[in-house]
Gaussian input, Z-matrix of N, CA and C with variables (Angstrom, degrees):
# hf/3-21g

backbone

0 1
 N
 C     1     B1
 C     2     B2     1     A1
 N     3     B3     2     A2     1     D1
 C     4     B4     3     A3     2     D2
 C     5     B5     4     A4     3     D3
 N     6     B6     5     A5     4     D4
 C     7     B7     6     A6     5     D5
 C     8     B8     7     A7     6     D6
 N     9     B9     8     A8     7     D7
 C    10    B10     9     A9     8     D8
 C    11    B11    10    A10     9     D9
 N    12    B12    11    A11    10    D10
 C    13    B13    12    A12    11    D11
 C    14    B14    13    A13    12    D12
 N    15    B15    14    A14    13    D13
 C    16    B16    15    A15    14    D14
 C    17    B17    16    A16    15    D15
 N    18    B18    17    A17    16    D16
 C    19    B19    18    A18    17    D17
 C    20    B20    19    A19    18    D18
 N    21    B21    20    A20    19    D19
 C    22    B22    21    A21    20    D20
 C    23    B23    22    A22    21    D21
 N    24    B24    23    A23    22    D22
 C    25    B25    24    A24    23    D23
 C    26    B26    25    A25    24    D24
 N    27    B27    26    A26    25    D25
 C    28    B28    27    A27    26    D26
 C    29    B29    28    A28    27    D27
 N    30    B30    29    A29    28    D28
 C    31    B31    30    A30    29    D29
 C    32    B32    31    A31    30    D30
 N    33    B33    32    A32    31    D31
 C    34    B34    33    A33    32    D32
 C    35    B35    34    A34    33    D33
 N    36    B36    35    A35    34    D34
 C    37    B37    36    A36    35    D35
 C    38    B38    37    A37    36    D36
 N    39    B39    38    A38    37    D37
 C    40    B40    39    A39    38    D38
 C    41    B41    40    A40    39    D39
 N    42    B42    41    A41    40    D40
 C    43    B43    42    A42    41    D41
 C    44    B44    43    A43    42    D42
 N    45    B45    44    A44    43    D43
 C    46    B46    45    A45    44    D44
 C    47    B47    46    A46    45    D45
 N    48    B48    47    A47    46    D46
 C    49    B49    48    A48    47    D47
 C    50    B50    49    A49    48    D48
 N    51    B51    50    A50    49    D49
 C    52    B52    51    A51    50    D50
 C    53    B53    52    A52    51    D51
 N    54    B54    53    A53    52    D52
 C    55    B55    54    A54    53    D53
 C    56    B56    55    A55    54    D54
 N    57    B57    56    A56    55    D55
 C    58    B58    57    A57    56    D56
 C    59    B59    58    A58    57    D57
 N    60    B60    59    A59    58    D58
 C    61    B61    60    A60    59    D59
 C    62    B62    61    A61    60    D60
 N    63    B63    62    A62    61    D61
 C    64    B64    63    A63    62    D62
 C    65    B65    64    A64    63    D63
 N    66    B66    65    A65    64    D64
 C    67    B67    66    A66    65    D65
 C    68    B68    67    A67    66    D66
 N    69    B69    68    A68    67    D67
 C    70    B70    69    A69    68    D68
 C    71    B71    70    A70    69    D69
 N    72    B72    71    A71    70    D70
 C    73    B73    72    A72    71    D71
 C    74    B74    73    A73    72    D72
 N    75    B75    74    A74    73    D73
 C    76    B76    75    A75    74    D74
 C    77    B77    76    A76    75    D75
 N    78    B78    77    A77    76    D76
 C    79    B79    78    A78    77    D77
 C    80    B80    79    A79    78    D78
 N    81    B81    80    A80    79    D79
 C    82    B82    81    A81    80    D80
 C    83    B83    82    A82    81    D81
 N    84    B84    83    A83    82    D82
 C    85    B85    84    A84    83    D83
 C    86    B86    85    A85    84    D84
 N    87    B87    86    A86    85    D85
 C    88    B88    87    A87    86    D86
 C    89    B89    88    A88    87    D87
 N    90    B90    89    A89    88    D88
 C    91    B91    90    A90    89    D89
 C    92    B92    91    A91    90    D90
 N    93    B93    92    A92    91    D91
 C    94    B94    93    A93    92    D92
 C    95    B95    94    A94    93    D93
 N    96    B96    95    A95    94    D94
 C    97    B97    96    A96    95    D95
 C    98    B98    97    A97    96    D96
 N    99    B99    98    A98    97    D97
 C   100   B100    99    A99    98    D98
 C   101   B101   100   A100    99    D99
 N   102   B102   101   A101   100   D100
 C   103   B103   102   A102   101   D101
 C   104   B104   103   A103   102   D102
 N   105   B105   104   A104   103   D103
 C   106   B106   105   A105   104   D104
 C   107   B107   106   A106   105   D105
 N   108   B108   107   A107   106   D106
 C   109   B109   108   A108   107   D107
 C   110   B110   109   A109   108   D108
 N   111   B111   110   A110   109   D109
 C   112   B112   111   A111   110   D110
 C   113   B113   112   A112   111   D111
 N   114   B114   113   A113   112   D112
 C   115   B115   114   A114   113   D113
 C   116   B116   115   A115   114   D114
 N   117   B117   116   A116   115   D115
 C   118   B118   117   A117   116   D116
 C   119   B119   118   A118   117   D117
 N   120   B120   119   A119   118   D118
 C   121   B121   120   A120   119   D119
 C   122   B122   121   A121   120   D120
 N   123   B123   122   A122   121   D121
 C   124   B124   123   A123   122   D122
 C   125   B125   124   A124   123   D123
 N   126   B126   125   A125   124   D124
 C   127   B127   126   A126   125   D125
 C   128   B128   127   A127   126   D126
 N   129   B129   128   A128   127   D127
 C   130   B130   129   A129   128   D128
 C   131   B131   130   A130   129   D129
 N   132   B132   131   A131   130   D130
 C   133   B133   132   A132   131   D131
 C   134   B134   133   A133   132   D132
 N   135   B135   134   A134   133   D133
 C   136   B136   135   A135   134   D134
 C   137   B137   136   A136   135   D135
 N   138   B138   137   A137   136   D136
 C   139   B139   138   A138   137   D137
 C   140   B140   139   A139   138   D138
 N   141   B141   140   A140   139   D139
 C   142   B142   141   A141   140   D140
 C   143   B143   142   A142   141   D141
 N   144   B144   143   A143   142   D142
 C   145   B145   144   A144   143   D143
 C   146   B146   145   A145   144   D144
 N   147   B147   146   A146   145   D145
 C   148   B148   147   A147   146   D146
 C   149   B149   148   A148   147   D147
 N   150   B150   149   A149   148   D148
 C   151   B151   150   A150   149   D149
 C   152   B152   151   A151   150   D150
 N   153   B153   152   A152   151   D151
 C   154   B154   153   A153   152   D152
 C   155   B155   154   A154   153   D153
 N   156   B156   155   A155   154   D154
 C   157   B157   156   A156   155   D155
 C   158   B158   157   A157   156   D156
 N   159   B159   158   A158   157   D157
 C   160   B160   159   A159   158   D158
 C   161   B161   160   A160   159   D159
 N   162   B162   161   A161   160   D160
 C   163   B163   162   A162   161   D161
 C   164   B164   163   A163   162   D162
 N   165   B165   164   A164   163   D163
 C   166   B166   165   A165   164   D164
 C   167   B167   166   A166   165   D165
 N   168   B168   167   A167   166   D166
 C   169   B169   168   A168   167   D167
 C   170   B170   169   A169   168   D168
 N   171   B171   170   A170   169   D169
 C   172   B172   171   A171   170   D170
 C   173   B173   172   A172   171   D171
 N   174   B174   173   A173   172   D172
 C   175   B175   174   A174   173   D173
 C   176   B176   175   A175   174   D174
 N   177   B177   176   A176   175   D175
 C   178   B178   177   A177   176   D176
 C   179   B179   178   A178   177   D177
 N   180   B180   179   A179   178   D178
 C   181   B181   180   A180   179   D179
 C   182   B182   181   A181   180   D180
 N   183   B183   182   A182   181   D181
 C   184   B184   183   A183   182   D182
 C   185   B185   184   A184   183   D183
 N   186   B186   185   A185   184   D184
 C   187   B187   186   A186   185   D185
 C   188   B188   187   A187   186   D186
 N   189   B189   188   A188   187   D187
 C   190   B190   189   A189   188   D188
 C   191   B191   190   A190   189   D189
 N   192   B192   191   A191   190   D190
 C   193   B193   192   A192   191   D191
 C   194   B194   193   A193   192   D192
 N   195   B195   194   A194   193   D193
 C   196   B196   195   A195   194   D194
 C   197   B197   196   A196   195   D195
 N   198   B198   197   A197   196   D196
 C   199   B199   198   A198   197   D197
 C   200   B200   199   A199   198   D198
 N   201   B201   200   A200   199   D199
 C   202   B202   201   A201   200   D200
 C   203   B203   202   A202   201   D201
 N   204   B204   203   A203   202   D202
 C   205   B205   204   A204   203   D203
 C   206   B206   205   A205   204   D204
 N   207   B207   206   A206   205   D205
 C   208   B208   207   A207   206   D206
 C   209   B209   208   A208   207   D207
 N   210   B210   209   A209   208   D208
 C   211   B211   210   A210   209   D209
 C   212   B212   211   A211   210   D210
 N   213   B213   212   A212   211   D211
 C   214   B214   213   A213   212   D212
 C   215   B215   214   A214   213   D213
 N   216   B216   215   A215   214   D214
 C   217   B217   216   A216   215   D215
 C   218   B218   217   A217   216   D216
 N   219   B219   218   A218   217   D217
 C   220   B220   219   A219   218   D218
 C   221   B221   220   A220   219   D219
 N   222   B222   221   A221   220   D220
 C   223   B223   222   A222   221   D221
 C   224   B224   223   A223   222   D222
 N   225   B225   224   A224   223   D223
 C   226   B226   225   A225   224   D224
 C   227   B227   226   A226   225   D225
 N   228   B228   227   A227   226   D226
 C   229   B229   228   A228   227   D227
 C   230   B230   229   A229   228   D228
 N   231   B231   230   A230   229   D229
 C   232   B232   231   A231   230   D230
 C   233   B233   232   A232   231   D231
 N   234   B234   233   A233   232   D232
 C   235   B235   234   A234   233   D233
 C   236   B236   235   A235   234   D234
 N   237   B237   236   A236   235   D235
 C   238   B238   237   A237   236   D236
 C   239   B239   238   A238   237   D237
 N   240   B240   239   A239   238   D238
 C   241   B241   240   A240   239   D239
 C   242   B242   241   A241   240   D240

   B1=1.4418
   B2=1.5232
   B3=1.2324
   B4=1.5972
   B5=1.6030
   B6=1.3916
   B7=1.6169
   B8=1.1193
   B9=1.4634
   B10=1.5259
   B11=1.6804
   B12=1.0659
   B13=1.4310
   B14=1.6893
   B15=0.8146
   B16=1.3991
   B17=1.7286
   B18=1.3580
   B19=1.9673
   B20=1.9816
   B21=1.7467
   B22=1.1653
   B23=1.1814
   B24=1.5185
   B25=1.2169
   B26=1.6557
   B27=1.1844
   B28=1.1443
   B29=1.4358
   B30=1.7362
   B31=1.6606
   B32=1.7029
   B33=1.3460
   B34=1.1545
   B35=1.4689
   B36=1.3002
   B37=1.6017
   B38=1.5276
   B39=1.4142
   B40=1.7942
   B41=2.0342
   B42=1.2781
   B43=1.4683
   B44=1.6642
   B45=1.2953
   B46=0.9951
   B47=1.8373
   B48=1.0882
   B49=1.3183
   B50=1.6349
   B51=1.3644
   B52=1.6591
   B53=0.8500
   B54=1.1188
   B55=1.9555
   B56=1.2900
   B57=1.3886
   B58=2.0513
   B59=1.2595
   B60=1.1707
   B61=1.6324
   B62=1.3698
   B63=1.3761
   B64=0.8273
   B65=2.1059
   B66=1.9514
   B67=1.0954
   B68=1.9060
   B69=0.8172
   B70=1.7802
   B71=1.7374
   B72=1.0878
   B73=1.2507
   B74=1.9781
   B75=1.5389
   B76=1.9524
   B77=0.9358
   B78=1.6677
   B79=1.3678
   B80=1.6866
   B81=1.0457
   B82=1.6550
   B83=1.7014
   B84=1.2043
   B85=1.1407
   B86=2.0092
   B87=1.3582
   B88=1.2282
   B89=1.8039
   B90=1.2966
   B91=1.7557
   B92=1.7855
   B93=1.0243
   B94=1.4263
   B95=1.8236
   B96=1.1779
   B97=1.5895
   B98=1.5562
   B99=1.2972
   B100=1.8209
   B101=1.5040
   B102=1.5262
   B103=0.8550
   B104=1.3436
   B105=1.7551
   B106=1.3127
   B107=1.5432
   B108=1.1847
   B109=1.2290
   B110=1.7054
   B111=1.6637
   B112=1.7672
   B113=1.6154
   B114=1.5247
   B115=1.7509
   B116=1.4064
   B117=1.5339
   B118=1.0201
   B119=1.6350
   B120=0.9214
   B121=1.7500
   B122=1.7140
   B123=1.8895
   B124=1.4593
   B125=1.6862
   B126=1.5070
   B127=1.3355
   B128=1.8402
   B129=1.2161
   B130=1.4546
   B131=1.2029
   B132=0.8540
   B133=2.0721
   B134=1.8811
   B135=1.6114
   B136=1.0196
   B137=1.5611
   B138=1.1800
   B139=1.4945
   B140=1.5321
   B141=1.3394
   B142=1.1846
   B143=1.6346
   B144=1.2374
   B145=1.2826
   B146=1.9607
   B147=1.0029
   B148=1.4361
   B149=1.6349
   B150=1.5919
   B151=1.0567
   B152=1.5022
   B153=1.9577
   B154=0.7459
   B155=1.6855
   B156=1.4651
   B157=1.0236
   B158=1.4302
   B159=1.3146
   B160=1.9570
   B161=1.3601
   B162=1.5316
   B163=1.6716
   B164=1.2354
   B165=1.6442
   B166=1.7076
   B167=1.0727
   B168=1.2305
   B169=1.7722
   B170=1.2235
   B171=1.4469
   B172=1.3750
   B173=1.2488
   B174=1.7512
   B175=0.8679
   B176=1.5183
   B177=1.4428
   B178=1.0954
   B179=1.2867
   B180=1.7315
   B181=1.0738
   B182=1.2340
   B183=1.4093
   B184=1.6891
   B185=2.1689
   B186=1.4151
   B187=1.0555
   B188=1.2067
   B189=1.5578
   B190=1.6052
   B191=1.4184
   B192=1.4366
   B193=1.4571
   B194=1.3349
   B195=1.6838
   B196=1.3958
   B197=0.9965
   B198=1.5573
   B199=1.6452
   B200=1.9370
   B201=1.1788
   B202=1.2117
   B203=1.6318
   B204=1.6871
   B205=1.4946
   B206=2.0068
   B207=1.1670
   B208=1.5209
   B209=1.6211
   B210=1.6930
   B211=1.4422
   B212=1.5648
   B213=1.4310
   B214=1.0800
   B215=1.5766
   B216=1.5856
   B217=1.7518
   B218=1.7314
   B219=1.1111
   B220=1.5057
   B221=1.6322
   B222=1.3340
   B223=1.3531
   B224=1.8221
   B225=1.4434
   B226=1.3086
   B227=1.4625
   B228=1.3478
   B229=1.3833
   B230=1.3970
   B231=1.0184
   B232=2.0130
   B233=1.4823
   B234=1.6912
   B235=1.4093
   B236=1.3001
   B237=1.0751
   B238=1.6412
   B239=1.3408
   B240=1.0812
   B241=1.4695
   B242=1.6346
   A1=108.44
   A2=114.65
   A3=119.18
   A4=84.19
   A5=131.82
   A6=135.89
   A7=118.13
   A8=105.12
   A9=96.47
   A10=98.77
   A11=116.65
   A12=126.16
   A13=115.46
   A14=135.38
   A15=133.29
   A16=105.38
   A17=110.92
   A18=124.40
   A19=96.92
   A20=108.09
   A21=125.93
   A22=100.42
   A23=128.46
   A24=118.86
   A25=129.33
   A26=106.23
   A27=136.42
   A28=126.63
   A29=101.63
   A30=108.56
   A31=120.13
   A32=114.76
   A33=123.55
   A34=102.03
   A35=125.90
   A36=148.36
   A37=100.95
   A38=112.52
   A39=108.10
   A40=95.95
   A41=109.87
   A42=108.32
   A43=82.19
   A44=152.51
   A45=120.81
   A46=124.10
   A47=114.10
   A48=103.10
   A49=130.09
   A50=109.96
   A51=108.94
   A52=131.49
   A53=87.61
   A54=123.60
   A55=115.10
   A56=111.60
   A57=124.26
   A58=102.59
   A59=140.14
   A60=129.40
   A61=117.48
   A62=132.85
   A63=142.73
   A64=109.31
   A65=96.19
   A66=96.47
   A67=97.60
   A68=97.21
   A69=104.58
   A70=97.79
   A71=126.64
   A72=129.25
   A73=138.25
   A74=69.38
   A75=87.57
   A76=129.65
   A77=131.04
   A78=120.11
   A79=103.59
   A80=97.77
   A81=118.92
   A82=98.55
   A83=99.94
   A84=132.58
   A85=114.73
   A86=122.73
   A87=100.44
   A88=84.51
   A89=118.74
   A90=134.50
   A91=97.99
   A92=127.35
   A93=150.18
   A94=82.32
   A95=95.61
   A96=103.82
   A97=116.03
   A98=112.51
   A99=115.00
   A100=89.33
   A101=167.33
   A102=157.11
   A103=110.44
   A104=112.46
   A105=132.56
   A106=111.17
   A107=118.12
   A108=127.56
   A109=116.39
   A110=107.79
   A111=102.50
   A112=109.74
   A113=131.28
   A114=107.30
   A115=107.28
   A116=138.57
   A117=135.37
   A118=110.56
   A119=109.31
   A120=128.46
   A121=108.88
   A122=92.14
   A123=89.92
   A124=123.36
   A125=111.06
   A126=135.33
   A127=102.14
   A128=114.96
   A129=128.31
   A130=109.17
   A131=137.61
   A132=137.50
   A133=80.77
   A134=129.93
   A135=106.12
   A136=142.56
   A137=108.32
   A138=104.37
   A139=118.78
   A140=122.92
   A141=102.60
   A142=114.39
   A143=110.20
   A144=140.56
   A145=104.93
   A146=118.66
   A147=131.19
   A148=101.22
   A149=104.33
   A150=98.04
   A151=158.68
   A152=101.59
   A153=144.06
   A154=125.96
   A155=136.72
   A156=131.53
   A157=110.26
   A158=112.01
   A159=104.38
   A160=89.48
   A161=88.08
   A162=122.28
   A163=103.24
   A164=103.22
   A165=122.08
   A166=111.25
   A167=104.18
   A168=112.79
   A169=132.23
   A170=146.22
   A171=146.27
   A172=122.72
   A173=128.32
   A174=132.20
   A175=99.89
   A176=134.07
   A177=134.40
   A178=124.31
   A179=142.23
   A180=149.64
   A181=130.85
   A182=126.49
   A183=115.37
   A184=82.29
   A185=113.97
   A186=126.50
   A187=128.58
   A188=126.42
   A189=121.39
   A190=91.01
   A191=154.63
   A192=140.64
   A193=87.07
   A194=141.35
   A195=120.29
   A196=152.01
   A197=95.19
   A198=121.92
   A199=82.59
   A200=136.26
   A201=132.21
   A202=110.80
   A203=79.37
   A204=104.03
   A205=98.95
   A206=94.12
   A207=124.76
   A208=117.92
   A209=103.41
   A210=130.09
   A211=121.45
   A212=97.89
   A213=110.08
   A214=130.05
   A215=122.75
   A216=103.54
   A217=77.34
   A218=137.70
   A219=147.43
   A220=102.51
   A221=124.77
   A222=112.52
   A223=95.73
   A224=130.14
   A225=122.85
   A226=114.74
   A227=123.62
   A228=129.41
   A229=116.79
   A230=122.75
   A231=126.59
   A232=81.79
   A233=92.68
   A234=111.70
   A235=137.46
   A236=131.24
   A237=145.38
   A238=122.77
   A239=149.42
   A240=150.93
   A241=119.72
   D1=148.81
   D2=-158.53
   D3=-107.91
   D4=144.81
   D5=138.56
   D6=-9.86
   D7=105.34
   D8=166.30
   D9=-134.04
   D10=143.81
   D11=165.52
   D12=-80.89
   D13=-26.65
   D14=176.62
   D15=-66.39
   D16=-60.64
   D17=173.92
   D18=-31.20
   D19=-52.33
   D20=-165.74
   D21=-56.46
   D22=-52.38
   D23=-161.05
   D24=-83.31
   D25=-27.30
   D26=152.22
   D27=-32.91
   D28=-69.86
   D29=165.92
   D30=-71.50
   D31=-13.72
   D32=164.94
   D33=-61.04
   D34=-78.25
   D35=-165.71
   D36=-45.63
   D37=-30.21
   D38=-164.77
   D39=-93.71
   D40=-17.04
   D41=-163.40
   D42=-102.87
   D43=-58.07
   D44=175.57
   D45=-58.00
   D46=-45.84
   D47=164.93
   D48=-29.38
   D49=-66.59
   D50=128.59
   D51=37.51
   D52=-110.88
   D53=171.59
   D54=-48.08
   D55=-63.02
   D56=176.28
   D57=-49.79
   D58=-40.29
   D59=166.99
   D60=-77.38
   D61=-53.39
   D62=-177.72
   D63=-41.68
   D64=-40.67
   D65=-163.10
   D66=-83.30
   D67=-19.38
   D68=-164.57
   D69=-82.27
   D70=-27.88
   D71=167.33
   D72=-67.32
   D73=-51.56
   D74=149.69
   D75=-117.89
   D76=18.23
   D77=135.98
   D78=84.77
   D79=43.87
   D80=178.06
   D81=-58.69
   D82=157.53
   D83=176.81
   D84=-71.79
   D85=-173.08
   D86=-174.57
   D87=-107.89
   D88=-36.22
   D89=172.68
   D90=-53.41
   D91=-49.47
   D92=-166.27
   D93=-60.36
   D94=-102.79
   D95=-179.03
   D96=-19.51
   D97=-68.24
   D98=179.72
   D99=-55.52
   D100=-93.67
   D101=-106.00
   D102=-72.12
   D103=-44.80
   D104=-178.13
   D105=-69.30
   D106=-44.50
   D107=175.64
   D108=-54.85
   D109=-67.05
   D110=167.92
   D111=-53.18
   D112=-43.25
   D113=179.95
   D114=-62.93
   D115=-24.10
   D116=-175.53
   D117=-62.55
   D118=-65.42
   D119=164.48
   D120=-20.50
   D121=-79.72
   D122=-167.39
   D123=-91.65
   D124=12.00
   D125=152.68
   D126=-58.51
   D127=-78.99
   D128=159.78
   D129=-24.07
   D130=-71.08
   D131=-144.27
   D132=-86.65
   D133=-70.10
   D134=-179.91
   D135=-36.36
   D136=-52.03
   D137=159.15
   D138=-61.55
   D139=-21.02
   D140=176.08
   D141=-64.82
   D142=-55.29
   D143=-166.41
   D144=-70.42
   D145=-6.60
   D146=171.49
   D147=-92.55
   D148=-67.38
   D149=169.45
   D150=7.30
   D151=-66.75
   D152=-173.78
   D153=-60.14
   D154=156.41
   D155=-168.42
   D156=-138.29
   D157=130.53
   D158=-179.17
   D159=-144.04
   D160=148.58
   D161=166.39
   D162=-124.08
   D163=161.62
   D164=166.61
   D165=66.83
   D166=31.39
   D167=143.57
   D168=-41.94
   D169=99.88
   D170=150.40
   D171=-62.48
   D172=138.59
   D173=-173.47
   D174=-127.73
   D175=176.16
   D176=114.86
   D177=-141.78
   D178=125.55
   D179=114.00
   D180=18.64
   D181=96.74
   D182=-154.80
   D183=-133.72
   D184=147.22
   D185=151.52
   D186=-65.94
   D187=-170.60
   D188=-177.94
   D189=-76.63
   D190=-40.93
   D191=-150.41
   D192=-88.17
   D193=-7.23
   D194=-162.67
   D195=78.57
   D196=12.52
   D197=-151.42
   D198=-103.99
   D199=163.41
   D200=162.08
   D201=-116.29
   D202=156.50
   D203=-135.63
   D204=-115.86
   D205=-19.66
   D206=-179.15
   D207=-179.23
   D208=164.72
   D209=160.18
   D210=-123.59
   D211=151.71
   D212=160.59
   D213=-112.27
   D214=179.73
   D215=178.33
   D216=-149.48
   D217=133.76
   D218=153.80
   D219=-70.24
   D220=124.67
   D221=179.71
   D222=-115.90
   D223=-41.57
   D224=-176.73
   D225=-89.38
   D226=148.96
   D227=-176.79
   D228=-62.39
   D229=137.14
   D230=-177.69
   D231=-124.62
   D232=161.88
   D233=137.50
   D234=-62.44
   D235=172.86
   D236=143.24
   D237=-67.44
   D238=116.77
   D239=163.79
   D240=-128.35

């Protein structure tokens, strides 16, 4: 799956939603809430960003003086990890 921000916002919107009931039901805390809220976030963005698939990666290979020594070109899509 390629980056998309719309997928992002979405699974953002459904995991805080979530949360806003979840928190209004048991009566969360105000520390409680902010805590739940940032894992919600960067729970979210990680999977998004794992998710994700890239090609055409450039590399290059440099020695100790820095001089390069080789390249590379990524031609098939990987993940992120």
């Amino acid at each position: 799956m390629s980056l998309n921000s719309a997928a992002l916002a979405i699974s953002l919107s459904t995991r805080l939603k979530d949360n806003f009931t979840r928190s209004g039901a048991e009566s969360w805390s105000a520390d409680r809430a902010a805590d739940e809220l940032a894992k919600a976030i960067a729970d979210t963005v990680e999977a998004y960003v794992t998710a994700g698939r890239v090609k055409g990666v450039a590399s290059e290979v440099r020695n100790l003086a820095n001089a390069v020594i080789g390249t590379a070109q990524q031609s098939n899509a990987v993940a992120l990890s």
